[in-house]
PyMOL Python script that loads the backbone (N, CA, C, O; Angstrom):
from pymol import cmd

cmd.read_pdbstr("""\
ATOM      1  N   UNK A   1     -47.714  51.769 -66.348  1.00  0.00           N
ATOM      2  CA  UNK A   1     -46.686  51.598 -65.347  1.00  0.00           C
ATOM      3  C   UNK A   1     -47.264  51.690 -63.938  1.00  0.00           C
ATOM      4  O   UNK A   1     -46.653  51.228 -62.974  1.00  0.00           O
ATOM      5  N   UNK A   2     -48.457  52.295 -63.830  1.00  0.00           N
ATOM      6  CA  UNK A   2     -48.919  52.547 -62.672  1.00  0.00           C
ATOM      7  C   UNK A   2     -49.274  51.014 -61.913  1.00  0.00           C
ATOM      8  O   UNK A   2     -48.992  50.723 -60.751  1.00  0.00           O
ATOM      9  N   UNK A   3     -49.965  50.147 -62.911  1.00  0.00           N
ATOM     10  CA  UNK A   3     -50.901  48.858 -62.644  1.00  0.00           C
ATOM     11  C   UNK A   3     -49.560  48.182 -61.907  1.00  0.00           C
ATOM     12  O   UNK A   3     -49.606  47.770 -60.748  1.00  0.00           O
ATOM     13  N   UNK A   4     -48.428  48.129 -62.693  1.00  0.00           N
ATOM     14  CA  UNK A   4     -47.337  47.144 -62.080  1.00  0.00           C
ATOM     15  C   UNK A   4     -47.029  47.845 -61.096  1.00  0.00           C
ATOM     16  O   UNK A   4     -47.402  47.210 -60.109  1.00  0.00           O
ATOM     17  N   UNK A   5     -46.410  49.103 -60.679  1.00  0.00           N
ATOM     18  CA  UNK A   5     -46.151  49.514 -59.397  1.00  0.00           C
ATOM     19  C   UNK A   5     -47.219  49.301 -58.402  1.00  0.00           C
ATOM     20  O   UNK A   5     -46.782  48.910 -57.319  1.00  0.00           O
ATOM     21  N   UNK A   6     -48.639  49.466 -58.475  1.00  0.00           N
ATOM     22  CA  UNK A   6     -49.676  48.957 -57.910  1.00  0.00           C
ATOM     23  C   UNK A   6     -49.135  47.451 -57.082  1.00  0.00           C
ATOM     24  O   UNK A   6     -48.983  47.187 -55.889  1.00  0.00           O
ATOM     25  N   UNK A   7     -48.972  46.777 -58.147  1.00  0.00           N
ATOM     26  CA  UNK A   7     -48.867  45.368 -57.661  1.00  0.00           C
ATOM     27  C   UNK A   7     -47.785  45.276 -57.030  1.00  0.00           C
ATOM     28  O   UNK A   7     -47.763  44.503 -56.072  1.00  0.00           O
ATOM     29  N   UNK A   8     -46.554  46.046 -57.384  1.00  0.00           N
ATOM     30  CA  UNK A   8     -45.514  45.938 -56.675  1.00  0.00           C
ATOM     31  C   UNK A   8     -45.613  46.287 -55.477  1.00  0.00           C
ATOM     32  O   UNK A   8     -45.215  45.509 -54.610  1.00  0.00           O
ATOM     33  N   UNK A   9     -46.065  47.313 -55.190  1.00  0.00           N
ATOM     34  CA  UNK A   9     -46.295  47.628 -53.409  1.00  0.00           C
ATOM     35  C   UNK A   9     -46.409  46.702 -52.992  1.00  0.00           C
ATOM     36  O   UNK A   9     -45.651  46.088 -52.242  1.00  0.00           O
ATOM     37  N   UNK A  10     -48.125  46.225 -53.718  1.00  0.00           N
ATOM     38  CA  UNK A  10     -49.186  45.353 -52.840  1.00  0.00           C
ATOM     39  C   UNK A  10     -48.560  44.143 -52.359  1.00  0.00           C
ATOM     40  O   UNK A  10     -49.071  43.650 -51.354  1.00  0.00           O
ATOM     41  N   UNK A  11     -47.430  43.487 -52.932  1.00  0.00           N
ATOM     42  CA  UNK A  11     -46.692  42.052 -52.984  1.00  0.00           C
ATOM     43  C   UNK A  11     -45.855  42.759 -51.881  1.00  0.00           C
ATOM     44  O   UNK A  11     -45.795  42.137 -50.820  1.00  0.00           O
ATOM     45  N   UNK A  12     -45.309  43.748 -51.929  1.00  0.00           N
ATOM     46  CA  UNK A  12     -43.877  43.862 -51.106  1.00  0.00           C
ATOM     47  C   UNK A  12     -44.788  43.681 -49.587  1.00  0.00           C
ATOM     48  O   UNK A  12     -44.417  43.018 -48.618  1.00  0.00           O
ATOM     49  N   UNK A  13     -45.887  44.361 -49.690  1.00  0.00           N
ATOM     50  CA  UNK A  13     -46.144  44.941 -48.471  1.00  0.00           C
ATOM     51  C   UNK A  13     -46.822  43.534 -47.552  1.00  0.00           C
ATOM     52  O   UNK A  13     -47.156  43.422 -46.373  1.00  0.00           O
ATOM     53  N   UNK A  14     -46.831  42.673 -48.596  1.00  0.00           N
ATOM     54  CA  UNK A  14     -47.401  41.138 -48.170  1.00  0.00           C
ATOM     55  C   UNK A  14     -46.418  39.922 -47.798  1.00  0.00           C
ATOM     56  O   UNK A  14     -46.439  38.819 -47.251  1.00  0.00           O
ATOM     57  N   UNK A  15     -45.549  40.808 -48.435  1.00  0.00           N
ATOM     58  CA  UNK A  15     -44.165  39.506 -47.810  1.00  0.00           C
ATOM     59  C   UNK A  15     -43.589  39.926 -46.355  1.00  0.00           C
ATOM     60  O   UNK A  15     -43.314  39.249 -45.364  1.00  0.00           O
ATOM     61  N   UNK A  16     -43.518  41.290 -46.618  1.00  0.00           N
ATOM     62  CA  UNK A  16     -43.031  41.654 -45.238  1.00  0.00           C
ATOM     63  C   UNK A  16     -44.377  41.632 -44.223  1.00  0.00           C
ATOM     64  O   UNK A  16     -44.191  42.218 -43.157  1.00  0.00           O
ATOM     65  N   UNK A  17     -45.166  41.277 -44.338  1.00  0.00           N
ATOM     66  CA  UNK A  17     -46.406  41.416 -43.498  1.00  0.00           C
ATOM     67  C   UNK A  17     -46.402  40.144 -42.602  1.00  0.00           C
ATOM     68  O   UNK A  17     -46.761  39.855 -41.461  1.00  0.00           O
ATOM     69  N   UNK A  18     -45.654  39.338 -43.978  1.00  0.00           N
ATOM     70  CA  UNK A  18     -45.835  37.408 -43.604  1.00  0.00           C
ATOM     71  C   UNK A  18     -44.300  37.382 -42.913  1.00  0.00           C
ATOM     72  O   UNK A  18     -43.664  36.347 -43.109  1.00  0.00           O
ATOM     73  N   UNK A  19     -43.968  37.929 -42.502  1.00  0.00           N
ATOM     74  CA  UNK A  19     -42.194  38.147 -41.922  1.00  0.00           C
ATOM     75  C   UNK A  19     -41.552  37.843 -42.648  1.00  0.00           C
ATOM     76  O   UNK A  19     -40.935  36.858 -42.240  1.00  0.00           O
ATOM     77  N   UNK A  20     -41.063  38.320 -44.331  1.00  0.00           N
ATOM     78  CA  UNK A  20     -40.250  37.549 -45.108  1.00  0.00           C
ATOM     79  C   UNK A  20     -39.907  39.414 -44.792  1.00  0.00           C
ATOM     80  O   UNK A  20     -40.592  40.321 -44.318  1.00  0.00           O
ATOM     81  N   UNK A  21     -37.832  39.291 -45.604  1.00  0.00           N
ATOM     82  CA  UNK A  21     -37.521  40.340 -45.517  1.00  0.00           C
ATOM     83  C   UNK A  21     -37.486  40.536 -47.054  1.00  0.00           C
ATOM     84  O   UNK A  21     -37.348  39.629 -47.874  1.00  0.00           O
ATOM     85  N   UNK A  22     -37.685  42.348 -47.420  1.00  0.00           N
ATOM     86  CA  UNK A  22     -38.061  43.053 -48.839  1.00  0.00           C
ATOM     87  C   UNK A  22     -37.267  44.065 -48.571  1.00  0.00           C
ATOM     88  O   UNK A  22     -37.074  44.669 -47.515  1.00  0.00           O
ATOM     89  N   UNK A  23     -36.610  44.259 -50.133  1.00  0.00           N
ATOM     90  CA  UNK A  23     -35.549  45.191 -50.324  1.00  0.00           C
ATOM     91  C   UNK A  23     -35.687  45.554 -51.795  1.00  0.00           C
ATOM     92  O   UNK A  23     -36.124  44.730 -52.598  1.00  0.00           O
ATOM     93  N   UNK A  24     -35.294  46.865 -52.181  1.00  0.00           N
ATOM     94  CA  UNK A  24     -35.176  47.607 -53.668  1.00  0.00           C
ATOM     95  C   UNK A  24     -33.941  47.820 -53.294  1.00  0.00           C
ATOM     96  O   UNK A  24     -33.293  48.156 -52.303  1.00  0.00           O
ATOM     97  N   UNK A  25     -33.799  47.489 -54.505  1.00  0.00           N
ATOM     98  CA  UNK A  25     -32.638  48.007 -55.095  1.00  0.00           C
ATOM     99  C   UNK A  25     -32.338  49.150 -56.233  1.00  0.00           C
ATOM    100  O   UNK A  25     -31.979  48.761 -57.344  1.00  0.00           O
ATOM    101  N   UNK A  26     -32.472  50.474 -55.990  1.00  0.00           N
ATOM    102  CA  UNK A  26     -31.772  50.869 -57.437  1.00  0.00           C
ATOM    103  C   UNK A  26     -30.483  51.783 -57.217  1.00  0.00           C
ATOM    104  O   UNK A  26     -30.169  52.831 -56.653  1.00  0.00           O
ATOM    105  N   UNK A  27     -29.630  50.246 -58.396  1.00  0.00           N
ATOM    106  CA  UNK A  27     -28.961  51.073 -59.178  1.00  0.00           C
ATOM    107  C   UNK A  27     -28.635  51.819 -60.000  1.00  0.00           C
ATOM    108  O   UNK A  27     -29.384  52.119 -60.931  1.00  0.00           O
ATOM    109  N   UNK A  28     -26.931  52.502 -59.791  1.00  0.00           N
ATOM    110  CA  UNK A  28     -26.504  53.191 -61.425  1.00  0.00           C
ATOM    111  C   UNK A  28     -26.765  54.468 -60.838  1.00  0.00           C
ATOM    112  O   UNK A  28     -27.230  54.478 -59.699  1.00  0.00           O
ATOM    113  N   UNK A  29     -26.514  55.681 -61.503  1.00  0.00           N
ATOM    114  CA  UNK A  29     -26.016  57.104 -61.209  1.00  0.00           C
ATOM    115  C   UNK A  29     -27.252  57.937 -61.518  1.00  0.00           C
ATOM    116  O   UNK A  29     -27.365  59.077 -61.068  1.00  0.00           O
ATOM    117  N   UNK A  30     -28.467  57.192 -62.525  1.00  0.00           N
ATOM    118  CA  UNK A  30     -29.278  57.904 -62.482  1.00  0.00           C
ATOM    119  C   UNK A  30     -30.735  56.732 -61.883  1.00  0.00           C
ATOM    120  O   UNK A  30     -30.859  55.556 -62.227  1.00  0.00           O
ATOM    121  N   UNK A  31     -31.645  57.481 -60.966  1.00  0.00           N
ATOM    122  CA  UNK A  31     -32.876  56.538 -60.855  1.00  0.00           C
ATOM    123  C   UNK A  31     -34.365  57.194 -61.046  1.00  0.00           C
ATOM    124  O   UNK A  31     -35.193  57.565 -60.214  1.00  0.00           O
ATOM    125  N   UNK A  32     -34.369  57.189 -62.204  1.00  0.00           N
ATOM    126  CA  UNK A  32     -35.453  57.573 -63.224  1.00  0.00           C
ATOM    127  C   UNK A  32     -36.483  56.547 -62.930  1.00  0.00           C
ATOM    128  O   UNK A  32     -37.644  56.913 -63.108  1.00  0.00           O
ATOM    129  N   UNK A  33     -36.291  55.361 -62.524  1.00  0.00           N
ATOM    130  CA  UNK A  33     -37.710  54.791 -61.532  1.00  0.00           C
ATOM    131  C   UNK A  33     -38.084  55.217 -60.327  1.00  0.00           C
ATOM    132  O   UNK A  33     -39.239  55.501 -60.012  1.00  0.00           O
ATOM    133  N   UNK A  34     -36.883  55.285 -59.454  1.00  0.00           N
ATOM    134  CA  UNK A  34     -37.314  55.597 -58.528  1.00  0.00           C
ATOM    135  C   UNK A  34     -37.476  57.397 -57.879  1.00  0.00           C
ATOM    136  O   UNK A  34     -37.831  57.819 -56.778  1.00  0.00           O
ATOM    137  N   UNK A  35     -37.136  57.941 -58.846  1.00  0.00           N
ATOM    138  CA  UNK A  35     -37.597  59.596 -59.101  1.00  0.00           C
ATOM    139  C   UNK A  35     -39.203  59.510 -59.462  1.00  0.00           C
ATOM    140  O   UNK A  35     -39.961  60.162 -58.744  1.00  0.00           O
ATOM    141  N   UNK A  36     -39.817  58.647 -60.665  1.00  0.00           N
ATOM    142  CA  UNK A  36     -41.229  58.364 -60.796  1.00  0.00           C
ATOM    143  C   UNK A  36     -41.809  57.761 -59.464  1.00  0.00           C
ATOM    144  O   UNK A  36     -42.487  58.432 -58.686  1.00  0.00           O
ATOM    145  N   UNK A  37     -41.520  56.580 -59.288  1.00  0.00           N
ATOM    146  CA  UNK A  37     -42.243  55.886 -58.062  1.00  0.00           C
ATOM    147  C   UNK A  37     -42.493  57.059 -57.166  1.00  0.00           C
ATOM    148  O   UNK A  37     -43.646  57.365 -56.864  1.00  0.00           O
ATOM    149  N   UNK A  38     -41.319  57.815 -56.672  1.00  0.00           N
ATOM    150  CA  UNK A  38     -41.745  58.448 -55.234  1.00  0.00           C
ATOM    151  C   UNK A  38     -42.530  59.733 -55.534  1.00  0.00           C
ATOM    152  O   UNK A  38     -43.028  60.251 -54.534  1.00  0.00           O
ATOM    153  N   UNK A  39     -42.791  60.488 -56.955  1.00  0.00           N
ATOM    154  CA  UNK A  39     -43.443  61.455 -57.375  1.00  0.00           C
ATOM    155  C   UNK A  39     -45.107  60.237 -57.158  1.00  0.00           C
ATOM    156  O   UNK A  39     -46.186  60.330 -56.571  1.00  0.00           O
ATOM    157  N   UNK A  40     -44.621  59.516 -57.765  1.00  0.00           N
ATOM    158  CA  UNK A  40     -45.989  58.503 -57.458  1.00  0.00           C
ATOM    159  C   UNK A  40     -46.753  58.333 -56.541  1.00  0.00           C
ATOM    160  O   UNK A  40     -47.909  57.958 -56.732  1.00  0.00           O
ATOM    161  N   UNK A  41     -46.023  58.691 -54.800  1.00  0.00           N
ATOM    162  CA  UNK A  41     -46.418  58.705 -53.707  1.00  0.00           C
ATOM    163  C   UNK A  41     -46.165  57.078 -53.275  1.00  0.00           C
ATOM    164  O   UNK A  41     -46.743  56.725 -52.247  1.00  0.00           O
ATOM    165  N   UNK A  42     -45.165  55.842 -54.139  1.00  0.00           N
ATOM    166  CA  UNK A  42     -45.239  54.374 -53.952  1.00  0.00           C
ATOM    167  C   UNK A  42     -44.437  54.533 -52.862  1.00  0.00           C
ATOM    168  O   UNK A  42     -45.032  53.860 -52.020  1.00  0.00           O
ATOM    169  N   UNK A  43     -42.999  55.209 -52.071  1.00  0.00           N
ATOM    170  CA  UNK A  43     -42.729  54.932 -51.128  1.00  0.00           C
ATOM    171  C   UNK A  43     -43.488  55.534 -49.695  1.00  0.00           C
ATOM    172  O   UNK A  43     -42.971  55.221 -48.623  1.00  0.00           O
ATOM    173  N   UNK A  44     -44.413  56.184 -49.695  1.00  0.00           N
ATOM    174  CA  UNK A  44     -45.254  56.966 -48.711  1.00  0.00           C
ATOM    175  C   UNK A  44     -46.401  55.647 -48.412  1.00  0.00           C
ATOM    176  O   UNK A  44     -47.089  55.678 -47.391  1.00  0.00           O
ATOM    177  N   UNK A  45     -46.518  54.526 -49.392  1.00  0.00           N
ATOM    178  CA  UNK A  45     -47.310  53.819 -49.262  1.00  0.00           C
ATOM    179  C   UNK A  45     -46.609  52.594 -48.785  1.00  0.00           C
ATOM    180  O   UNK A  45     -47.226  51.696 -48.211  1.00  0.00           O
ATOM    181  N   UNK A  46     -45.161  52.537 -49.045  1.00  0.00           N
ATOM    182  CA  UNK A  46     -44.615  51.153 -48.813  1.00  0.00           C
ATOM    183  C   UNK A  46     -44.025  51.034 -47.483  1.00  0.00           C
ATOM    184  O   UNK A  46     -43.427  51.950 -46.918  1.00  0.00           O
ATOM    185  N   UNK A  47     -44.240  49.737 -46.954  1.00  0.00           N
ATOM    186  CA  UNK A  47     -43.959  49.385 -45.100  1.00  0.00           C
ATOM    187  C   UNK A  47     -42.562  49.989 -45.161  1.00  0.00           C
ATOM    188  O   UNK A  47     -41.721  50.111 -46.051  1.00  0.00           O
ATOM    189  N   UNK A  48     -42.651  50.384 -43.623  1.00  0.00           N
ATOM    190  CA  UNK A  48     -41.031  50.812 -43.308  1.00  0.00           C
ATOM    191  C   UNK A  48     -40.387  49.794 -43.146  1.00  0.00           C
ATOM    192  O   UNK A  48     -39.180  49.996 -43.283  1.00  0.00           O
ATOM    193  N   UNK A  49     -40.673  48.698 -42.895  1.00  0.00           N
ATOM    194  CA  UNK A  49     -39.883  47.693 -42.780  1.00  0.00           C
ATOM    195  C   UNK A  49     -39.250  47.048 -43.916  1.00  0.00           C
ATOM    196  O   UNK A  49     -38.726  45.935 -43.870  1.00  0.00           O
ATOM    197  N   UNK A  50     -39.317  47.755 -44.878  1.00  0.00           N
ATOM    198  CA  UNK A  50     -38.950  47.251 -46.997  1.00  0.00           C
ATOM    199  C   UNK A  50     -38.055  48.428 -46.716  1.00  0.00           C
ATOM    200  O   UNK A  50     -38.242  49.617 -46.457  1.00  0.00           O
ATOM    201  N   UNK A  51     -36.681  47.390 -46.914  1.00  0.00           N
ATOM    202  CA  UNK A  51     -35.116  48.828 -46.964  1.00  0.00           C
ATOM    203  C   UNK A  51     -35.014  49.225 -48.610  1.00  0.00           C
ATOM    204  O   UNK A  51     -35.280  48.468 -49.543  1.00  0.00           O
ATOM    205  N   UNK A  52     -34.707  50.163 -48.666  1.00  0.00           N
ATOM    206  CA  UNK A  52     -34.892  51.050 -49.888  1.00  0.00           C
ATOM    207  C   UNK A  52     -33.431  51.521 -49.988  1.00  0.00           C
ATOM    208  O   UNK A  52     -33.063  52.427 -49.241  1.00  0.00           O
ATOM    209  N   UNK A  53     -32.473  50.898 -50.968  1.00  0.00           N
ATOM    210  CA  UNK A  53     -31.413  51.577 -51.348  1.00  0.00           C
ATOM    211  C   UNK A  53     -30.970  52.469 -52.786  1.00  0.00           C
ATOM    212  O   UNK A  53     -31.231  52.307 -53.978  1.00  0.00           O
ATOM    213  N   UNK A  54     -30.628  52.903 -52.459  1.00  0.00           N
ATOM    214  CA  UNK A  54     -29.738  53.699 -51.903  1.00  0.00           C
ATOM    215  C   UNK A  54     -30.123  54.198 -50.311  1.00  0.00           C
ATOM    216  O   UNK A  54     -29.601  54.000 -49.213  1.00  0.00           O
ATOM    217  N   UNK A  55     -31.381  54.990 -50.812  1.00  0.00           N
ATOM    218  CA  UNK A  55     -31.990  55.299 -49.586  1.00  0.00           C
ATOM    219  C   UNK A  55     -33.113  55.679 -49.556  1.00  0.00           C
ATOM    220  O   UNK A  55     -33.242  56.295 -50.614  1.00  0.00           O
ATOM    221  N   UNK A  56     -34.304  55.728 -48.866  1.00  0.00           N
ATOM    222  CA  UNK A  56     -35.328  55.875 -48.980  1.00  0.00           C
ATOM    223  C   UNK A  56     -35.574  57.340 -49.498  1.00  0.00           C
ATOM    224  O   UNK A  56     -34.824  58.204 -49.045  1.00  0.00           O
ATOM    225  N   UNK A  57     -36.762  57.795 -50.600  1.00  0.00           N
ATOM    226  CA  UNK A  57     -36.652  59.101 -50.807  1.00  0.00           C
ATOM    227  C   UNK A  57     -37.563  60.240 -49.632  1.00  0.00           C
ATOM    228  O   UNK A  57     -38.400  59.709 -48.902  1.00  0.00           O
ATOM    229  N   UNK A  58     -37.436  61.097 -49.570  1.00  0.00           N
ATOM    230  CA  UNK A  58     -37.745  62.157 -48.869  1.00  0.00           C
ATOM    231  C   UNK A  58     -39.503  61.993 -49.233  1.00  0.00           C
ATOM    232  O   UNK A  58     -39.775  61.642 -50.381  1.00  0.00           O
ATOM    233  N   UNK A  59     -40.356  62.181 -48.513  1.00  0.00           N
ATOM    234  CA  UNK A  59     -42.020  62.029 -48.979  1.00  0.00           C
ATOM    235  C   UNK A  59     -42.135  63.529 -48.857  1.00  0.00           C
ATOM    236  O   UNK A  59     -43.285  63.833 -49.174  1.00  0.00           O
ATOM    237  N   UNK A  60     -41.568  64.384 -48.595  1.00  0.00           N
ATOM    238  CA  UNK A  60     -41.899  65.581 -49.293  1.00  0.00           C
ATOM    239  C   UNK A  60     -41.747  66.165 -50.536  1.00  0.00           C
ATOM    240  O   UNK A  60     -42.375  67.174 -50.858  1.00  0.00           O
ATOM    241  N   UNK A  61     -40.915  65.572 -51.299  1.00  0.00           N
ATOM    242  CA  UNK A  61     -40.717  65.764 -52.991  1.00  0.00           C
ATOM    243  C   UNK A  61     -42.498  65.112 -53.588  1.00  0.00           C
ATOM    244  O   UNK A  61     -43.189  65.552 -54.506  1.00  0.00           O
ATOM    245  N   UNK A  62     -42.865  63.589 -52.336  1.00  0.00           N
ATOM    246  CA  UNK A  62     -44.075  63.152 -53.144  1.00  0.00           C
ATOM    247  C   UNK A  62     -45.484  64.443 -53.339  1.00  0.00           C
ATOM    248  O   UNK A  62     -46.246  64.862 -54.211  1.00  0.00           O
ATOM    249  N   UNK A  63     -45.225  64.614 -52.180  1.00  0.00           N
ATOM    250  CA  UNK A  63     -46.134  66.001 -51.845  1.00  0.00           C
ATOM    251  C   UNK A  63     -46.166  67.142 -52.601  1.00  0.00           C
ATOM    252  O   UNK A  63     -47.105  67.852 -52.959  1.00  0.00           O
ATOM    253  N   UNK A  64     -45.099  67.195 -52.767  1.00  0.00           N
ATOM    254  CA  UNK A  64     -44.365  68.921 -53.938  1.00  0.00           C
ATOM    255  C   UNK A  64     -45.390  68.304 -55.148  1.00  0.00           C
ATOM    256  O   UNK A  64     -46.532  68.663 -55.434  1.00  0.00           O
ATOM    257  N   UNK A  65     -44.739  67.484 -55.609  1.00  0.00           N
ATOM    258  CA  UNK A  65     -44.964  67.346 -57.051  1.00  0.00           C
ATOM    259  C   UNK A  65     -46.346  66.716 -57.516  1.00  0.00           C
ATOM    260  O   UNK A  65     -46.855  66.712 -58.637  1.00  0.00           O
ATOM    261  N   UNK A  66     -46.818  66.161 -56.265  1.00  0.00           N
ATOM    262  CA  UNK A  66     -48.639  65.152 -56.193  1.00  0.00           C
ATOM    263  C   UNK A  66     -49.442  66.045 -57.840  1.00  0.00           C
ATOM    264  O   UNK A  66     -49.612  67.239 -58.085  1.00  0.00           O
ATOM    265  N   UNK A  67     -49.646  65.237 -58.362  1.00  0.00           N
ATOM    266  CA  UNK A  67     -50.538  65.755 -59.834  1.00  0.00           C
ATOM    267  C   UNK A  67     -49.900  66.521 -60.524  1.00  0.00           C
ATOM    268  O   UNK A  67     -50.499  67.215 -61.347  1.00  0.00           O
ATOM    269  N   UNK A  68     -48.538  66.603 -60.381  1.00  0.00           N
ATOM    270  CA  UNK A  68     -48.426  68.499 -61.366  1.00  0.00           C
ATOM    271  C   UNK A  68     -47.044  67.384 -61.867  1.00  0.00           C
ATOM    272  O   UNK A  68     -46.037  68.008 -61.530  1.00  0.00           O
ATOM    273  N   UNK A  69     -46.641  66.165 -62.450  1.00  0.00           N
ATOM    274  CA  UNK A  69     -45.339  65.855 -63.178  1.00  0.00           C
ATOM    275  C   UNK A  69     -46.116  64.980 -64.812  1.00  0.00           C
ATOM    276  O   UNK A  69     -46.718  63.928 -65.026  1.00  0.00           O
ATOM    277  N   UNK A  70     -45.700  66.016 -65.541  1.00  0.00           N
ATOM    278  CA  UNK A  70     -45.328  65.793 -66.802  1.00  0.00           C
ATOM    279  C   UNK A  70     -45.625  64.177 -67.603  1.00  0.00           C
ATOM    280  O   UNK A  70     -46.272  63.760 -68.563  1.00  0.00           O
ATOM    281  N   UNK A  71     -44.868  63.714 -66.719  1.00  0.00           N
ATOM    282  CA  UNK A  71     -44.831  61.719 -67.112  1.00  0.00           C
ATOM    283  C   UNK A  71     -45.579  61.228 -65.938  1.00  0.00           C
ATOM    284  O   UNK A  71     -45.077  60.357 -65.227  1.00  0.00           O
ATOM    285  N   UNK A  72     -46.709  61.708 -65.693  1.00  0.00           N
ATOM    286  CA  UNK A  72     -47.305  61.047 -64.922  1.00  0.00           C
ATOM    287  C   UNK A  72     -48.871  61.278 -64.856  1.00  0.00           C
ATOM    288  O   UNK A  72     -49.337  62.358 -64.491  1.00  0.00           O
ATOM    289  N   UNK A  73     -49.700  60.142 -65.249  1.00  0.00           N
ATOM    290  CA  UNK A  73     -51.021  60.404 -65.078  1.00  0.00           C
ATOM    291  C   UNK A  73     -51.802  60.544 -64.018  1.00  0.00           C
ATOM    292  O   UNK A  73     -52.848  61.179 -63.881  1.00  0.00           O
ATOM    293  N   UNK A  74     -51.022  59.708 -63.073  1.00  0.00           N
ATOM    294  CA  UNK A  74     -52.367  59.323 -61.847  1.00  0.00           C
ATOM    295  C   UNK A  74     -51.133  58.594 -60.995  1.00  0.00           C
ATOM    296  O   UNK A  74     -50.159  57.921 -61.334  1.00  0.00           O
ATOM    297  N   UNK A  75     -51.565  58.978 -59.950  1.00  0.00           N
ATOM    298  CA  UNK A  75     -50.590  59.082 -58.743  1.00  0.00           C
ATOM    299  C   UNK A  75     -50.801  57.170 -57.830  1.00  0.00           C
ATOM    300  O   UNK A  75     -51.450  56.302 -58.413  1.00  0.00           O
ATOM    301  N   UNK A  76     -50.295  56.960 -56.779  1.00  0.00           N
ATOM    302  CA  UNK A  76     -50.792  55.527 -56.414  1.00  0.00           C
ATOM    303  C   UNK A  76     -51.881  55.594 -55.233  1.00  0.00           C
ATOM    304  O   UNK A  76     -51.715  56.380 -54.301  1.00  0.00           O
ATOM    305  N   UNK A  77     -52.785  54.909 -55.285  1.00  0.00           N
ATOM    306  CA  UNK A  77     -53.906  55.018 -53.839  1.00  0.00           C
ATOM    307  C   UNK A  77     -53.506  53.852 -53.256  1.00  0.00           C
ATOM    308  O   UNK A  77     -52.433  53.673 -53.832  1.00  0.00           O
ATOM    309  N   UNK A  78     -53.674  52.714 -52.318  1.00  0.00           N
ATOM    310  CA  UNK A  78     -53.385  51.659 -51.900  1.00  0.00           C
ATOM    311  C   UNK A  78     -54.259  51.097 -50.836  1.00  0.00           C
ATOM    312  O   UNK A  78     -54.622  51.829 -49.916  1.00  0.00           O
ATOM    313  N   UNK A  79     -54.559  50.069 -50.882  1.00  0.00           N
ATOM    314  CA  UNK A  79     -55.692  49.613 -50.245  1.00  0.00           C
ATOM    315  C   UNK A  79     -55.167  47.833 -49.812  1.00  0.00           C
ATOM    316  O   UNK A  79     -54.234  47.218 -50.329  1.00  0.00           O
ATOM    317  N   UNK A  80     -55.808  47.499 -49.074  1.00  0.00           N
ATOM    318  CA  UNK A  80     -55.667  45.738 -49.017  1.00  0.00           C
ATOM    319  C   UNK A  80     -56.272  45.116 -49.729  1.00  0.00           C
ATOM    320  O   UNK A  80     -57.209  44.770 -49.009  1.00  0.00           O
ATOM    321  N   UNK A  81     -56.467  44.624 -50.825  1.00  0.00           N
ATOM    322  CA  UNK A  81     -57.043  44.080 -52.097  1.00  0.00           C
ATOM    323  C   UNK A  81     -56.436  43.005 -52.191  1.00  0.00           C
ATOM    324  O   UNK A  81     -55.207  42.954 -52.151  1.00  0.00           O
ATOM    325  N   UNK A  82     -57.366  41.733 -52.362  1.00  0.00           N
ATOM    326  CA  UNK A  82     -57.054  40.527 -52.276  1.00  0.00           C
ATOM    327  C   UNK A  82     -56.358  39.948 -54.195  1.00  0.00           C
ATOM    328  O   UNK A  82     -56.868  40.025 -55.312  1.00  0.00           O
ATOM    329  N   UNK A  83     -55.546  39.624 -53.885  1.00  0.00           N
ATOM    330  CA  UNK A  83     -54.597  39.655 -55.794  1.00  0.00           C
ATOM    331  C   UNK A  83     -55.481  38.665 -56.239  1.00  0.00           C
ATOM    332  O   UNK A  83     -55.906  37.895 -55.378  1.00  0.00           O
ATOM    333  N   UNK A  84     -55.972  38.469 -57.781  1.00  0.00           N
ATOM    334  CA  UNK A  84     -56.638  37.883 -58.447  1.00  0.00           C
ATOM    335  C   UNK A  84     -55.543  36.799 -59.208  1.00  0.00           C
ATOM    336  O   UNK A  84     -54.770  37.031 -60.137  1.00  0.00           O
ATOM    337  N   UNK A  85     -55.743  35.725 -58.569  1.00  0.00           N
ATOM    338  CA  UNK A  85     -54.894  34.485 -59.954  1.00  0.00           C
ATOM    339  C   UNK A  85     -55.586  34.416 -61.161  1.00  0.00           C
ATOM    340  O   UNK A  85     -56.803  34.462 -61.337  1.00  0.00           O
ATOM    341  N   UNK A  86     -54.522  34.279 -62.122  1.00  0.00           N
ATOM    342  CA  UNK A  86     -55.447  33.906 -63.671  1.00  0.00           C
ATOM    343  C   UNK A  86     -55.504  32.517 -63.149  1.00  0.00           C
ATOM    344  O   UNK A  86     -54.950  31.943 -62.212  1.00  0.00           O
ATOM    345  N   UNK A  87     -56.607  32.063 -64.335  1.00  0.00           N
ATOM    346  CA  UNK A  87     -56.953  31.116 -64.263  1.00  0.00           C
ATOM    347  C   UNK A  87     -56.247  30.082 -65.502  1.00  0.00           C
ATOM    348  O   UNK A  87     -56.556  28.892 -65.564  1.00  0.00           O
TER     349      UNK A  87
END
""", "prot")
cmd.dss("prot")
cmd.show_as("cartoon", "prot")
cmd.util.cbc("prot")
cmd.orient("prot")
């Protein structure tokens, strides 16, 4: 799950870079992705300019919890890495 959130940043953070506008969405009453993602440290990495609803999470929960959650191996690093097309 990590590899796709990887990529997910990396794309969001490239559309909005190119002036396209980027938005999440999660719904529903519980967000068990986006409780992972931000333990992940993915919104501490993602442009402020990508609106995050409900609402963006707090980056101090990412901090609290950095290495110490249960369902989680390895946290996100992020870099400018040029995306590889298959061939």
């Amino acid at each position: 799950m990590v590899d796709a959130a990887v990529r997910l940043l990396s794309r969001a953070n490239q559309l909005v870079a190119r002036g396209q506008e980027v938005a999440f969405v999660f719904a529903g009453e519980q967000n068990d992705a986006m409780s992972y993602l931000n333990r992940a440290n993915f919104f501490s990495c993602l442009d402020r300019r990508i609106e995050v609803m409900p609402e963006r999470p707090n980056p101090f929960y990412a901090q609290l919890y950095l290495g110490n959650s249960k369902n989680q191996e390895t946290t996100l690093s992020y870099g400018l890495y040029p995306l590889r097309r298959a061939h």
